[in-house]
C-alpha positions as CSV (number, residue, x, y, z in Angstrom):
1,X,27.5,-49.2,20.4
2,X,26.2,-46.5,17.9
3,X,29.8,-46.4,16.4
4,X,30.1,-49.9,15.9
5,X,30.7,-50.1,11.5
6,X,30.8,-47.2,11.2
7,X,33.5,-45.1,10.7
8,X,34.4,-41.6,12.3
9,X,34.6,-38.3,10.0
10,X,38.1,-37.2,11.0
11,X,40.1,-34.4,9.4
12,X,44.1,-35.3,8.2
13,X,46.3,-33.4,10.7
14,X,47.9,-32.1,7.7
15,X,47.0,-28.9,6.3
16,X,45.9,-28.7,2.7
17,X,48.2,-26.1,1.0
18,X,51.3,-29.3,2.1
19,X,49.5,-31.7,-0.3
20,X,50.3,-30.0,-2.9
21,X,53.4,-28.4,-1.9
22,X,56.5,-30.3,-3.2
23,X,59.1,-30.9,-0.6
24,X,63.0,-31.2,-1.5
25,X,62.9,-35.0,-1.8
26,X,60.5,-34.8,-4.5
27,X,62.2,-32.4,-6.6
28,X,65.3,-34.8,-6.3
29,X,63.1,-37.9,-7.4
30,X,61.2,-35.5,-10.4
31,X,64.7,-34.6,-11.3
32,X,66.2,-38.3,-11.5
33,X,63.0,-39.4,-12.9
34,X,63.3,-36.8,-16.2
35,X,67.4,-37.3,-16.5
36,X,66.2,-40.9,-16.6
37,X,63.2,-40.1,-19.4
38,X,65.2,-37.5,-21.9
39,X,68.2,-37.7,-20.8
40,X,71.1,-35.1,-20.1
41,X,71.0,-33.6,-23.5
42,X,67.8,-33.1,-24.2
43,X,67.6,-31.6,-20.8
44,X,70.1,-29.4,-21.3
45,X,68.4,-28.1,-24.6
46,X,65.5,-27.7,-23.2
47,X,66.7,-25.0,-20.6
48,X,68.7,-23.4,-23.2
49,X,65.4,-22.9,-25.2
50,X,63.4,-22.2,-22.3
51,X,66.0,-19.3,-21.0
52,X,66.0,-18.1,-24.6
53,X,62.2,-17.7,-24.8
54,X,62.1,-15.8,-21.5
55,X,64.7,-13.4,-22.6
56,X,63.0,-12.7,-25.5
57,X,60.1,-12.1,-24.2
58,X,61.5,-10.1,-21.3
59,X,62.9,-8.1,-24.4
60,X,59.3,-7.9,-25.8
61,X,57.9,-6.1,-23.2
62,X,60.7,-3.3,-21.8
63,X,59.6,-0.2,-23.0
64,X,62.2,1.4,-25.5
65,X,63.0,4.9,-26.4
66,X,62.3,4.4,-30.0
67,X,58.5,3.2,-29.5
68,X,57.5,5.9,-27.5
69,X,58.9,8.2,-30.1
70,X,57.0,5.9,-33.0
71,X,53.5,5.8,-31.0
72,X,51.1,8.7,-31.8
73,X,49.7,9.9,-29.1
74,X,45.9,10.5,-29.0
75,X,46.0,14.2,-29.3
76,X,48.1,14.5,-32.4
77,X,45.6,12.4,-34.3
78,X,43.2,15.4,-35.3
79,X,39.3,15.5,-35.4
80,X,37.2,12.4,-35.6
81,X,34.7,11.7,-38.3
């Protein structure tokens, strides 16, 4: 009788790290849902800005030949005042 309204603490049998995980369905329906919002062009521009910005800055960071030559090192720089 001590359960009567009252309800039970009880624990979802699903893990928490698959709540937030997104499953194949859901990318399908995100997908639909953004062709639907901007359309294929805008879309389309959008990953062609996006790859552009990562190349870039994948282009940023690699070391180059010419700014290790440029770059003083410490030892060259002489006595400190």
């Amino acid at each position: 009788m001590a359960a009567c309204g009252r309800q039970e603490n009880r624990t979802s049998p699903m893990k928490k790290e698959s709540l937030m995980s997104l499953g194949g369905w859901e990318w399908v329906i995100i997908a639909v849902v953004a062709l639907l919002l901007f359309g294929g062009a805008r879309l389309a521009n959008f990953g062609k800005g996006a790859g552009q910005a990562i190349r870039g800055f994948k282009d940023e960071i690699k070391p180059t030949s010419t700014d290790a030559a440029a770059k003083p090192s410490d030892d060259d720089a002489g006595p400190k005042a």
